[in-house]
C-alpha positions as CSV (number, residue, x, y, z in Angstrom):
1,X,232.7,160.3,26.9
2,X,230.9,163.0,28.6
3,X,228.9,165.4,26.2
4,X,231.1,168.4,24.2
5,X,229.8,171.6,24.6
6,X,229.2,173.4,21.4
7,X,230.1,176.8,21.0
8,X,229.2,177.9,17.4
9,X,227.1,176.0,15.0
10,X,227.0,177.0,11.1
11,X,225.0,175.5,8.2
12,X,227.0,175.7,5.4
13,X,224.8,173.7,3.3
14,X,220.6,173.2,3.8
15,X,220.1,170.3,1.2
16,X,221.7,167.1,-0.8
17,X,224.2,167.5,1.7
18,X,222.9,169.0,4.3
19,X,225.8,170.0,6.0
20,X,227.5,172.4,9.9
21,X,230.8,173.1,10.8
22,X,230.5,173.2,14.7
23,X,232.7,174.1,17.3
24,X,233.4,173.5,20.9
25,X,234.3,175.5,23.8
26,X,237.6,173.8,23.0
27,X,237.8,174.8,19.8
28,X,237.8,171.4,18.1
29,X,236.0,171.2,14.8
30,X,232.8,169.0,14.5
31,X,231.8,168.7,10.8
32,X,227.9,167.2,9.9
33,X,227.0,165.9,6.8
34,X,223.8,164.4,5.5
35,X,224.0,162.9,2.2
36,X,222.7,159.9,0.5
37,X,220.6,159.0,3.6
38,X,223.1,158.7,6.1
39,X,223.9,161.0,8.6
40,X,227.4,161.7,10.8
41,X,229.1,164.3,13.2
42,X,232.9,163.6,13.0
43,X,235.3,164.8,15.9
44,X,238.3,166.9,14.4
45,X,237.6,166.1,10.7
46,X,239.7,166.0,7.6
47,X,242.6,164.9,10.0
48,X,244.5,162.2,11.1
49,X,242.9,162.1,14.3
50,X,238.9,161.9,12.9
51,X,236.3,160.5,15.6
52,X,233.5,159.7,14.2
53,X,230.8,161.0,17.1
54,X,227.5,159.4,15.7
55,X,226.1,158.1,12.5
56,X,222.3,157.1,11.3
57,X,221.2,155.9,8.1
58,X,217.8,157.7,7.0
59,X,215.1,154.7,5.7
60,X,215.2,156.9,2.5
61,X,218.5,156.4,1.1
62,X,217.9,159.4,-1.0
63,X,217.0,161.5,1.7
64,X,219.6,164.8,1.8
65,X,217.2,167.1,3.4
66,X,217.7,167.9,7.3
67,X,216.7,171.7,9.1
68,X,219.3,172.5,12.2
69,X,216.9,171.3,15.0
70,X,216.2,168.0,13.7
71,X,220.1,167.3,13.7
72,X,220.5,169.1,17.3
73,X,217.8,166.4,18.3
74,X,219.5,163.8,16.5
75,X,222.8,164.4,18.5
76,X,221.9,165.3,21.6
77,X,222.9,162.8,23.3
78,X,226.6,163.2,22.6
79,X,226.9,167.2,22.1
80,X,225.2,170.1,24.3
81,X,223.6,172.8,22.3
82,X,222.3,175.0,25.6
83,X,225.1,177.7,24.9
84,X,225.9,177.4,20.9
85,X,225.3,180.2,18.7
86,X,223.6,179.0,15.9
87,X,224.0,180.7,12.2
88,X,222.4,178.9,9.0
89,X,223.6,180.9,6.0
């Protein structure tokens, strides 16, 4: 699967979860969560047809803390950031 390119990028949430709703050129939703230690970027979420894009458990399993580059790092090898509009509320 080549990259997605991501259009918009929005924290909705900065702690215990840690949580974007992303967008691609496409518009296709991307929802990110970080919760509990583990982390995931699901394709089209809340729908029948879910991908789940990338997941990582955290060695803290408590761990719900994340800032917006550290997840762009953590998934950029599956989604381009170059052109995304970021907006953490």
């Amino acid at each position: 699967m080549d990259k997605l390119i991501v259009k918009t990028c929005t924290q909705t949430c900065s702690a215990c979860p840690s949580q974007w709703d992303l967008y691609t050129q496409n518009d296709e939703y991307i929802y990110i969560r970080f919760r509990w230690g583990h982390f995931s970027a699901v394709l089209n979420a809340f729908t029948d047809n879910e991908i789940n894009l990338f997941h990582w458990y955290d060695q803290d399993a408590w761990n719900g803390f994340m800032d917006t580059e550290t997840m762009a790092n953590l998934l950029s090898n599956v989604l381009d950031f170059s052109h995304c509009v970021f907006d953490n509320d």
